[in-house]
VEXNU-607908 format. One line per 3 residues: number of its first residue (from 0); their letters; for each residue z, y negated, x of C-alpha. Coordinates in steps of 0.25 Angstrom, whole numbers, plus 5000, padded with zeros to 4 digits. Example, Ala and Ser with C-alpha at 12.3 -4.5 7.8 and 13.67 -1.06 7.14 Angstrom:
2
0	AS	5031/5018/5049  5029/5004/5055
***
This chain:
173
0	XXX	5000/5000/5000  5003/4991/5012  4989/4995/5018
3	XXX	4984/4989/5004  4993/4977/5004  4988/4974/5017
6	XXX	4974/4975/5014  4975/4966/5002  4981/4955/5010
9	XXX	4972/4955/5020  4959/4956/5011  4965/4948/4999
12	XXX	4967/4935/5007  4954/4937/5013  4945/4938/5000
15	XXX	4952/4925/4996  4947/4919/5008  4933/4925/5008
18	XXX	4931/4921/4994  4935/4907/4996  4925/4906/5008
21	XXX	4915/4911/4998  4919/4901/4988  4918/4891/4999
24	XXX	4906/4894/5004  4899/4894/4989  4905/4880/4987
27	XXX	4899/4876/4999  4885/4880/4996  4885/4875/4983
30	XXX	4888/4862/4989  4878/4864/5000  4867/4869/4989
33	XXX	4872/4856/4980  4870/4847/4992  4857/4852/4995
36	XXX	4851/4852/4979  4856/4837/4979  4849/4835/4992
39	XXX	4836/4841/4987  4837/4832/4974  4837/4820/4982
42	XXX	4827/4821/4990  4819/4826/4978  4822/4814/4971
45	XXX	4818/4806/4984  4804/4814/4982  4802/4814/4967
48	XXX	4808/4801/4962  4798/4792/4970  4786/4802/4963
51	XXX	4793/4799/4948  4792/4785/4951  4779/4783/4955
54	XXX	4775/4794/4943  4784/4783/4932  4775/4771/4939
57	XXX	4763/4779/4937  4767/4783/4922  4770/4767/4920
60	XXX	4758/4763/4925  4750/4773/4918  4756/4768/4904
63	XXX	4754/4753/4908  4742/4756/4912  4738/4762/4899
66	XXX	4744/4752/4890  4733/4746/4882  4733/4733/4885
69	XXX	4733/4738/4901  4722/4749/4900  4714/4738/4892
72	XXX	4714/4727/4902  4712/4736/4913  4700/4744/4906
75	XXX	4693/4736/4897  4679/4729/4901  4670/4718/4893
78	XXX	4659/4725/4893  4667/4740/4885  4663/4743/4873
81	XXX	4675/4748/4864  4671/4763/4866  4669/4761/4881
84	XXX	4684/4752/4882  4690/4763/4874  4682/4775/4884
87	XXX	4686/4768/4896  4702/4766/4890  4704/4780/4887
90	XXX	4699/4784/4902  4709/4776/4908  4720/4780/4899
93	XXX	4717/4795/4903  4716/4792/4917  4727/4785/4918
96	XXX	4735/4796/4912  4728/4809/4919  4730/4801/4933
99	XXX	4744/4800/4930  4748/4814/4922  4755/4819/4935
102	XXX	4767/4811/4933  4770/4818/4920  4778/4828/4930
105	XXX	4787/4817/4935  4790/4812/4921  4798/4820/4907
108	XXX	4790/4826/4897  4794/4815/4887  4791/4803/4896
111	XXX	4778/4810/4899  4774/4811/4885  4777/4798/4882
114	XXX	4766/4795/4891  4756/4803/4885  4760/4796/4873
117	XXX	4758/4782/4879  4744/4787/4885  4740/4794/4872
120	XXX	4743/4783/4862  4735/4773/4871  4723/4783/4869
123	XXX	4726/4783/4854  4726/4767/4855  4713/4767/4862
126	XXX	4707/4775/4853  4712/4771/4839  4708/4756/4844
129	XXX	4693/4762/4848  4692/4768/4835  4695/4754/4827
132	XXX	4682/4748/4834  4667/4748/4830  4658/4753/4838
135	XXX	4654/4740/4844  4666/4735/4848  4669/4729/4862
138	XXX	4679/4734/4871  4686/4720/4870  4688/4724/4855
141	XXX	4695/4738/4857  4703/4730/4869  4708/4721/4858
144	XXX	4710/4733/4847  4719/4740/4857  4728/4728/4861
147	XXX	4730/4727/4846  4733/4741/4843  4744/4741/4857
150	XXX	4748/4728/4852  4750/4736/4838  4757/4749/4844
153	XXX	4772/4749/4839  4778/4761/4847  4771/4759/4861
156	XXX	4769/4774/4868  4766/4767/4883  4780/4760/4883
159	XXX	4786/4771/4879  4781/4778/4889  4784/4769/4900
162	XXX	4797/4767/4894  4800/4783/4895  4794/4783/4910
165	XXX	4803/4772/4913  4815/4778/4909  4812/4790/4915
168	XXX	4811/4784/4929  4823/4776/4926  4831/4789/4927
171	XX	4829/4791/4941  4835/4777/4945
***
């Protein structure tokens, strides 16, 4: 029984101090693996967040430049007729949207959505003014029909839109 005793003294005591080297080396790895994720997210966020940026400016130039008013003064010519204004309004509205449909990866689902929103109720705008006009009217005369019809607009999708892209880079500051 002594042989048993003595036995248990010697292993007991010694258990307790392997399992709190263990516990000690657990809670320093977590620390260690903690450390090292926090380190990863910050240079991560060194990486990423000057991209996010740049993608929010490129969103809000993308809706500025497709506000009616903009995307009007920048395309329209004397010499278009409505049909050719109209043709040449929807180019750039698709161009401008398929060059920047990359940033959708940078941005939320709802954010990006309410940018298809914004680009889509331009396109209706352009086409719903088109459809107002005779066949010969001027591009000067769809130019003023669409000014009336944004000036019209109650719930405006673009700001919208810029508003949610706004917000959303506002989280990372």
């Amino acid at each position: 029984m002594d042989f048993i005793a003595d036995i248990l003294k010697i292993t007991l005591p010694a258990g307790l101090v392997i399992y709190g080297m263990y516990l000690t080396v657990v809670s320093f790895l977590n620390k260690e693996r903690e450390k090292l994720l926090v380190e990863i997210k910050t240079q991560n966020n060194q990486t990423i967040l000057p991209i996010r940026l740049q993608a929010g400016e490129r969103l809000c130039l993308l809706l500025e430049r497709i506000t009616p008013n903009n995307l009007v003064r920048r395309v329209n010519q004397p010499e278009y007729s409505a049909k050719d204004l109209h043709a040449q309004l929807l180019y750039e509205v698709r161009e401008e949207f398929n060059h920047n449909l990359s940033q959708q990866v940078y941005f939320s689902d709802e954010t990006w959505e309410a940018v298809k929103r914004a680009v889509e109720a331009v396109v209706t705008m352009v086409n719903s003014a088109l459809q107002d006009m005779n066949e010969e009217a001027r591009g000067i005369d769809l130019a003023k029909r669409i000014f009336q019809k944004s000036l019209d607009q109650k719930n405006d999708s673009i700001q919208h839109a810029l508003t949610q892209v706004k917000s959303e880079i506002r989280i990372y500051f």
